[in-house]
C-alpha positions as CSV (number, residue, x, y, z in Angstrom):
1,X,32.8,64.4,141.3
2,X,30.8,61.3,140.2
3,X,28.2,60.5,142.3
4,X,28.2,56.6,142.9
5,X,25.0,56.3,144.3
6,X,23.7,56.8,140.8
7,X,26.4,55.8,138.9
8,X,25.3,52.3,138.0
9,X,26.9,49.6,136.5
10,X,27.2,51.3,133.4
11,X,30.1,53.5,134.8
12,X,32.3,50.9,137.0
13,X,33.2,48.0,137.4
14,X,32.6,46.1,140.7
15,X,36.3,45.6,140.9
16,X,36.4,49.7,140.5
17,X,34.1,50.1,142.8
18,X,35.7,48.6,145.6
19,X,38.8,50.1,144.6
20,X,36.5,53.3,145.5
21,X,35.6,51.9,149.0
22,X,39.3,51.1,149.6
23,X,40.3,54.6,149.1
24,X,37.7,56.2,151.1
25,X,38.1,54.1,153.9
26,X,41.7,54.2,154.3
27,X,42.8,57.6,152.6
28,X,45.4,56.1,150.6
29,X,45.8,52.8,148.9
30,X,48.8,51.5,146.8
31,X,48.7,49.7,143.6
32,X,50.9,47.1,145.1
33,X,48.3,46.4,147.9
34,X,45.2,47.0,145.9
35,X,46.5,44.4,143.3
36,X,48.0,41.9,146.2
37,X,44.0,42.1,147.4
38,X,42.0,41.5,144.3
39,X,44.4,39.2,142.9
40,X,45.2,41.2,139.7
41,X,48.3,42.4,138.2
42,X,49.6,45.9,139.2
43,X,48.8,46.9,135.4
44,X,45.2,46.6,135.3
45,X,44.7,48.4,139.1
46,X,46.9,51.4,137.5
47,X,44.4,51.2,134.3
48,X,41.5,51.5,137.0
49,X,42.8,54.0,138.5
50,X,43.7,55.8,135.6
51,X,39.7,55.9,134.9
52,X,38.8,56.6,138.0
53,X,40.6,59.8,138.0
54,X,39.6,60.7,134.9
55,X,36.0,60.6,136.5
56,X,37.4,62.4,139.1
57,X,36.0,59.8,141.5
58,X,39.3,59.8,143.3
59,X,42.8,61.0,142.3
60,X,45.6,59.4,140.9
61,X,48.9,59.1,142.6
62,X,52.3,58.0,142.2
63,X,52.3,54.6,143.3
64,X,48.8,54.4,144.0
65,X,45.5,56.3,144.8
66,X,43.8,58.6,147.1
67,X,40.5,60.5,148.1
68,X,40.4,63.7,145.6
69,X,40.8,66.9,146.9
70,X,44.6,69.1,147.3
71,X,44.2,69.7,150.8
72,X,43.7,65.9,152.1
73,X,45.9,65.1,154.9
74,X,47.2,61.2,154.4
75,X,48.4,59.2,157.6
76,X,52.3,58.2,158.3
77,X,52.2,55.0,156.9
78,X,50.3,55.8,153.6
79,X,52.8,58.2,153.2
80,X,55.7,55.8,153.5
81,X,54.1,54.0,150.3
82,X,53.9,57.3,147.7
83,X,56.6,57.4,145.4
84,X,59.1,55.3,147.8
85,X,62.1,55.2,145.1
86,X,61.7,58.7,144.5
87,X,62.0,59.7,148.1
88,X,65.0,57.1,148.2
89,X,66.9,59.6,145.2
90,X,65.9,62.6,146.9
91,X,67.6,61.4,149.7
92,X,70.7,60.8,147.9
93,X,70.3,63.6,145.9
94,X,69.8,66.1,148.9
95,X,72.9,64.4,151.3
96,X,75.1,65.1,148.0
97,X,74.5,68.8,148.7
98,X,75.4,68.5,152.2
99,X,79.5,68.1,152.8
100,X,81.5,66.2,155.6
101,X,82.0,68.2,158.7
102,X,78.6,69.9,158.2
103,X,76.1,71.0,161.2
104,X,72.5,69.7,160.2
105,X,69.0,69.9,161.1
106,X,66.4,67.4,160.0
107,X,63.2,67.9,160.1
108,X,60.5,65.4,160.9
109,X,58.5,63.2,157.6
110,X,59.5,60.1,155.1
111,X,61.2,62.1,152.7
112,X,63.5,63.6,155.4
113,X,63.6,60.3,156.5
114,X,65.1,59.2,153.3
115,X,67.9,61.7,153.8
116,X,68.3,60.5,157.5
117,X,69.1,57.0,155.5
118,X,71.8,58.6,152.9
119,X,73.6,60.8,155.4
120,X,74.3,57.3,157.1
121,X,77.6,57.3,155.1
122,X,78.9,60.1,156.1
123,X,82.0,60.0,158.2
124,X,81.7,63.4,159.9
125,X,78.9,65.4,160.7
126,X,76.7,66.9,163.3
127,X,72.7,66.2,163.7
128,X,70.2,68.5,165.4
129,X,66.3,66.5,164.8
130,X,63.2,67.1,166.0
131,X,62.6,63.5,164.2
132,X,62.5,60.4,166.3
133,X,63.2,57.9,163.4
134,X,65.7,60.2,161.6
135,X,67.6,60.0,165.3
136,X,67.2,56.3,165.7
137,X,68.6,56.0,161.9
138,X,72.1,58.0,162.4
139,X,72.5,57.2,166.3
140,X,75.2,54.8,166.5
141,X,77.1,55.5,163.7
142,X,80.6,56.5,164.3
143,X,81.5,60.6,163.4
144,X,78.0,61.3,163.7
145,X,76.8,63.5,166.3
146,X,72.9,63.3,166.6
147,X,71.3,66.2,168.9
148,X,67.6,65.6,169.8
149,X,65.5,68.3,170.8
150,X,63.7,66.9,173.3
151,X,59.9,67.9,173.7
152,X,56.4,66.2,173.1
153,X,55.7,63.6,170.8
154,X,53.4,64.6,168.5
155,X,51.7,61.5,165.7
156,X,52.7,58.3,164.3
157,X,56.1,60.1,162.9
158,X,57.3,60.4,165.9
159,X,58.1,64.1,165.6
160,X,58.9,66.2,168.8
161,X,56.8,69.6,169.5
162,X,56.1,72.0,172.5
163,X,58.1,74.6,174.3
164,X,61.1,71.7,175.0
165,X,61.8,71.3,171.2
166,X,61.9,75.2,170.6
167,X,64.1,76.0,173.5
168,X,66.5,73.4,171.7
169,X,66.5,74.4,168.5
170,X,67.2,78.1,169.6
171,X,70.5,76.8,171.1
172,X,71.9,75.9,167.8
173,X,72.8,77.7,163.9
174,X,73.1,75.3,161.8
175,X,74.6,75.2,158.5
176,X,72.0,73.2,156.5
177,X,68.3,73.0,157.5
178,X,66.4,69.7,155.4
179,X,62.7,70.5,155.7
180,X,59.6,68.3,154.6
181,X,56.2,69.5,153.1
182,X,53.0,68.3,152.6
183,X,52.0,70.6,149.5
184,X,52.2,73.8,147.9
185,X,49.8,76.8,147.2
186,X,49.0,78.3,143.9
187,X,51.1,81.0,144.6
188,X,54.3,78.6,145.6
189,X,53.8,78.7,149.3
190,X,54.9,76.2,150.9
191,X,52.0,74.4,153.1
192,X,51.7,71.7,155.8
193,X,49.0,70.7,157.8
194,X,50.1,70.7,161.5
195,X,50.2,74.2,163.1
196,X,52.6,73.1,166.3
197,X,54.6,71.3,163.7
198,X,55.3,74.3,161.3
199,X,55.9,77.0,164.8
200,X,59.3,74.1,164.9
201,X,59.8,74.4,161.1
202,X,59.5,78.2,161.1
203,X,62.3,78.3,164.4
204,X,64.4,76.3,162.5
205,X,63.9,78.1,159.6
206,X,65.3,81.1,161.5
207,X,68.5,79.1,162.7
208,X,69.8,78.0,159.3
209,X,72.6,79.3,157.2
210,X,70.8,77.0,154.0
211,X,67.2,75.7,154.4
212,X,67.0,72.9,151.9
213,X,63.4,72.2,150.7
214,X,62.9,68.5,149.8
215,X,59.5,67.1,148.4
216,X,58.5,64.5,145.7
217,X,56.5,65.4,142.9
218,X,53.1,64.4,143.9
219,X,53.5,67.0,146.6
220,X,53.1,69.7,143.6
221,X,49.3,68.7,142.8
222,X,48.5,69.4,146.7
223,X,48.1,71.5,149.1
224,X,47.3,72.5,153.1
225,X,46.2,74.6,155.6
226,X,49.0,76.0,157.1
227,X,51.1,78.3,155.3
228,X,54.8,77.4,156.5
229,X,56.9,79.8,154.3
230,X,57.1,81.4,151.1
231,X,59.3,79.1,148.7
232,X,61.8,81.8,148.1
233,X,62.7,81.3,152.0
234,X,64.8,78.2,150.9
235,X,67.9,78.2,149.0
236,X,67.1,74.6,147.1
237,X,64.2,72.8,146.1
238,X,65.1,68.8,145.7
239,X,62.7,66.9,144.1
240,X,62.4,63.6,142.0
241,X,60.4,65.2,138.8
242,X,60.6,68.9,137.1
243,X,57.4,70.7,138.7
244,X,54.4,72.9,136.9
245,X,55.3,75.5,134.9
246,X,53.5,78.1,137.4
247,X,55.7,76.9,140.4
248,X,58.8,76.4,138.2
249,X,58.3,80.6,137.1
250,X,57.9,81.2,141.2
251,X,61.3,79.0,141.6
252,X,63.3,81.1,139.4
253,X,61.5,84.3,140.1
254,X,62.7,83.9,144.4
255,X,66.3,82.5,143.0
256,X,65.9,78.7,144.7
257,X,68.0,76.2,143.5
258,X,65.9,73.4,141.8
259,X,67.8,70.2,142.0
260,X,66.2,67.1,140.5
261,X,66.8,63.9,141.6
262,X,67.2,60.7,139.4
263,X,65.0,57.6,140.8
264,X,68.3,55.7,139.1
265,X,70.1,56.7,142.4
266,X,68.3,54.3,144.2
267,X,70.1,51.7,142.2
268,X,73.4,54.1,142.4
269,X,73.9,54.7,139.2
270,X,72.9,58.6,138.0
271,X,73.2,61.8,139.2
272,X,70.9,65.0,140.6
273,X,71.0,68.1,138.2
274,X,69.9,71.1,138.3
């Protein structure tokens, strides 16, 4: 990693550099907001952050940037920003998997989120979540049956932990399980970053008849410190782009369905394929 304190002039530019400061203060910045506060156009904060990457002072993200490093854990609202559309067409994408008259669990995180949002339009269906927003997005909506587990809130995503949420999740076998990520291992492991968090994935896990794995792309260059399950414990992957070669071969090795998502579903036109 460059060091900046002997970096110079030479290297950066002061608009760069404060691109820098951004990111390390906050964990995350988006090119929208990065080019909203210097006053620039989106294209010349993604050719700065293009160099900076390649400097390997921070790393390059969809939609934006963020402190370097695989296992860096972002916040709940910076991870509302990365790779929004695509999250919107895995949504889509993973509720066309799931058919009417279906149990389902939904884990907590924005991408599950943006499957909470798609499985709006369903007519019949049954909820079990451990997700406070993913509840407050299907309540209400006629033929829809929302379950929460009750149990300690745990961060800004409202997700619900503890004893209370495991005790209700073991009352129920569900016929599709959505789960969220925050990265993978080298050996295609599937990580997060919150051990009370992954003890509700893993019971879930347990309680599904399909787990269904969603996850944008970025989530492919990083990693965690909790190992939540080996990918060959879910029967699909969805995604929004194709993913390294090395985690592709582990894919097809442990039989999970890779279904990619097109960001044109957002728009809904297109279609997820395998």
């Amino acid at each position: 990693m460059v060091d900046l304190t002997s970096a110079g002039d030479s290297f950066l530019t002061q608009r760069q550099r404060a691109i820098v400061q951004v990111v390390r203060e906050q964990g995350y910045a988006s090119i929208e907001a990065l080019a909203k506060a210097f006053e620039v156009s989106a294209q010349s904060v993604r050719r700065d952050i293009i160099k900076l990457d390649e400097m390997q002072v921070i790393q390059r993200f969809h939609g934006g940037a963020g402190v370097r490093g695989r296992a860096v854990r972002l916040g709940y609202a910076q991870k509302k920003t990365i790779a929004s559309d695509g999250k919107e067409a895995i949504g889509q994408g993973a509720a066309a998997l799931i058919p009417e008259d279906a149990s389902v669990f939904l884990d907590v995180g924005t991408t599950v989120e943006a499957v909470a949002r798609a499985l709006r339009a369903r007519h019949r269906l049954n909820v079990v979540t451990t997700s406070l927003p993913a509840a407050a997005l299907l309540s209400g909506r006629q033929g829809i049956e929302v379950f929460v587990t009750g149990g300690y809130v745990q961060g800004a995503d409202g997700s619900l932990i503890g004893e209370t949420a495991m005790a209700g999740i073991a009352r129920f076998k569900v016929d599709y399980a959505v789960f969220g990520c925050s990265g993978f291992d080298d050996d295609g492991t599937v990580m997060d970053f919150d051990l009370r968090k992954v003890e509700v994935k893993q019971a879930m896990l347990a309680n599904c008849r399909h787990a269904m794995l969603v996850a944008d792309h970025a989530k492919f260059e990083r990693s965690a410190i909790v190992r939540l399950a080996p990918v060959g414990a879910f029967h699909s992957l969805v995604t929004d782009a194709g993913p390294p070669a090395e985690l592709q071969a582990v894919l097809d090795a442990a039989g999970t369905r890779l279904v990619v998502a097109d960001a044109a579903l957002v728009h809904g036109t297109g279609a997820p394929h395998d």
